[in-house]
C-alpha positions in Angstrom: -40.6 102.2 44.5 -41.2 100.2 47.9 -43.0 102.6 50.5 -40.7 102.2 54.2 -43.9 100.2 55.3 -43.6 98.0 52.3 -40.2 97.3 52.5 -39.9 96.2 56.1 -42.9 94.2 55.3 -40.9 92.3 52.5 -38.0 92.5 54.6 -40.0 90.3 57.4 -41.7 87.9 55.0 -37.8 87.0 53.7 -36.8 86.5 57.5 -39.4 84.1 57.6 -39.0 82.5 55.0 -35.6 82.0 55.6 -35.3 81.4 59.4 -38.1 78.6 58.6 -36.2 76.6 56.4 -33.7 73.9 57.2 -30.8 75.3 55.3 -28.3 76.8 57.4 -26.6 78.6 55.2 -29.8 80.6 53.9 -30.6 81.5 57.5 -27.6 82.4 58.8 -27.7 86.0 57.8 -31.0 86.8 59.8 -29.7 84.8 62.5 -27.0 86.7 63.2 -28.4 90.1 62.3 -31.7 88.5 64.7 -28.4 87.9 67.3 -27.1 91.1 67.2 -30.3 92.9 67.6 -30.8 90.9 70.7 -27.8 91.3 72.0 -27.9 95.2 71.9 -31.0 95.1 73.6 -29.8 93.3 76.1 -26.7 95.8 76.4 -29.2 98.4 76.6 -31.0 96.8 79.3 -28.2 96.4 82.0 -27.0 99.8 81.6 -30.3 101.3 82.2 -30.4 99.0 85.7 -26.6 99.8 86.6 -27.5 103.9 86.2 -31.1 103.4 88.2 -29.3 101.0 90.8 -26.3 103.3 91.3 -28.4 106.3 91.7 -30.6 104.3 94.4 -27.8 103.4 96.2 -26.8 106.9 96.4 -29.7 108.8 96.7 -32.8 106.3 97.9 -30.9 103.0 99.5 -34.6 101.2 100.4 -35.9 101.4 96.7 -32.3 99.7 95.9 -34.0 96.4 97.1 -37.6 97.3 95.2 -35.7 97.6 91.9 -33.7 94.7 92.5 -37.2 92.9 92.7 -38.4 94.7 89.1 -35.2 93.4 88.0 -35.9 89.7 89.4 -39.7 89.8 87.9 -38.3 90.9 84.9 -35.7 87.4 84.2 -38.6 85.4 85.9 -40.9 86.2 83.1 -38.0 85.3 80.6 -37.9 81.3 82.6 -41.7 81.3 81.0 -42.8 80.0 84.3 -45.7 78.3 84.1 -49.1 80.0 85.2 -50.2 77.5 88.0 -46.9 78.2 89.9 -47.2 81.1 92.3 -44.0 82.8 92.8 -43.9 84.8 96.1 -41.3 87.5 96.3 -40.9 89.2 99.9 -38.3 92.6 100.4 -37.0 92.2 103.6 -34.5 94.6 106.0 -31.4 91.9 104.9 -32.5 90.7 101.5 -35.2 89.0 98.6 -36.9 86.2 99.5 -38.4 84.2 96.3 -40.9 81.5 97.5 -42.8 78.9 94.9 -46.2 78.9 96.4 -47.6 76.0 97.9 -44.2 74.4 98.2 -41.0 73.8 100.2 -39.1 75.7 98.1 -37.2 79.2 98.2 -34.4 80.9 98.0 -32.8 84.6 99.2 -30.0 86.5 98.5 -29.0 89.7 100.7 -27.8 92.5 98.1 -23.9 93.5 98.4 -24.9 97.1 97.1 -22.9 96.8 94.0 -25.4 96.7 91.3 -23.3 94.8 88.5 -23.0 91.4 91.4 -26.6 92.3 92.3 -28.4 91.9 89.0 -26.4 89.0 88.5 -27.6 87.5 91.6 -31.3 88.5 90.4 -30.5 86.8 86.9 -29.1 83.8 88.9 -32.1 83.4 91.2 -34.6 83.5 88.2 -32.5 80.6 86.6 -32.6 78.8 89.7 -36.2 78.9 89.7 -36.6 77.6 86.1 -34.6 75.0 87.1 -36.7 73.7 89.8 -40.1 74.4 88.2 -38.8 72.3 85.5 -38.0 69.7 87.9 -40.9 69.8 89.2 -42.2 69.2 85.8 -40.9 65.8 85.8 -38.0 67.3 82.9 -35.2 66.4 85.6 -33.3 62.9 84.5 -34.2 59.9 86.7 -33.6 56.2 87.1 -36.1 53.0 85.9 -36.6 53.4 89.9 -37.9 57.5 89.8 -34.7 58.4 91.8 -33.9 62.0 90.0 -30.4 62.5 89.3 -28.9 65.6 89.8 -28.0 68.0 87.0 -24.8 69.1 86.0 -24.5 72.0 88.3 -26.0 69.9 91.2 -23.2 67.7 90.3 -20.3 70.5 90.4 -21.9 71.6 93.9 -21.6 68.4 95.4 -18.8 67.3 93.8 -17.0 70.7 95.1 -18.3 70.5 99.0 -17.9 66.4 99.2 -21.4 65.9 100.8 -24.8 65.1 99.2 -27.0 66.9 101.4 
């Protein structure tokens, strides 16, 4: 009889084994048991901010904006930005500024105080800075000529206000 140790140890060599291989159908039991176990997590995670965030609102309205910013670092270290980009991140009386250090670029959002659109604004700024770190990378599409083309959501966004600036 397997010890509990044992077992899970088997249980992880199979996983292995079977996530590496290139049959789908042999992997697509830990991959969806992989899935779901991720996806509680995750479910886990956002409640535990929406009960902090609504009792800051509440109780402590100027951390509100410093666990906002836990919330931000916390999806900016799931873009895997790359060590030689400084990101600055500056609380202000209105909002979060995110700076990439040594460059033009930033961005800021002012909180609404409704947790839910707030994290999603957090979640939405740390994609937004993937985004132009890895354009910054050189892994935006451009022309023979080096002109960069915009992405598909830079195309929605112009396409949506009719200018290109």
């Amino acid at each position: 009889m397997l010890s509990k140790l044992q077992y899970k140890q088997e249980e992880e060599k199979e996983k292995l084994k079977t996530l590496g291989q290139e049959s789908d159908l042999k992997a697509k039991k830990w991959v969806q048991e992989e899935y779901k176990e991720l996806e509680k997590l995750a479910k886990e995670d956002f409640y535990k901010d929406m009960g902090i965030l609504s009792d800051l609102r509440k109780k402590k309205p100027k951390y509100y904006f410093r666990y906002l910013s836990v919330i931000l670092m916390k999806f900016i270290k799931e873009e895997d930005v790359p060590k030689r980009y400084g990101v600055d991140l500056s609380l202000t009386d209105k909002g979060i500024l995110l700076k990439i250090a040594g460059t033009k670029y930033q961005g800021a959002f002012k909180p609404s105080g409704l947790p839910s659109f707030d994290r999603h604004a957090c979640k939405i700024m740390a994609i937004r800075l993937g985004n132009t770190i890895a354009k910054l990378e050189g892994f935006a599409p451009t022309t023979e000529a080096g002109v960069v083309l915009p992405d598909e959501e830079d195309s929605q966004k112009y396409a949506n206000t009719g200018n290109l600036n």
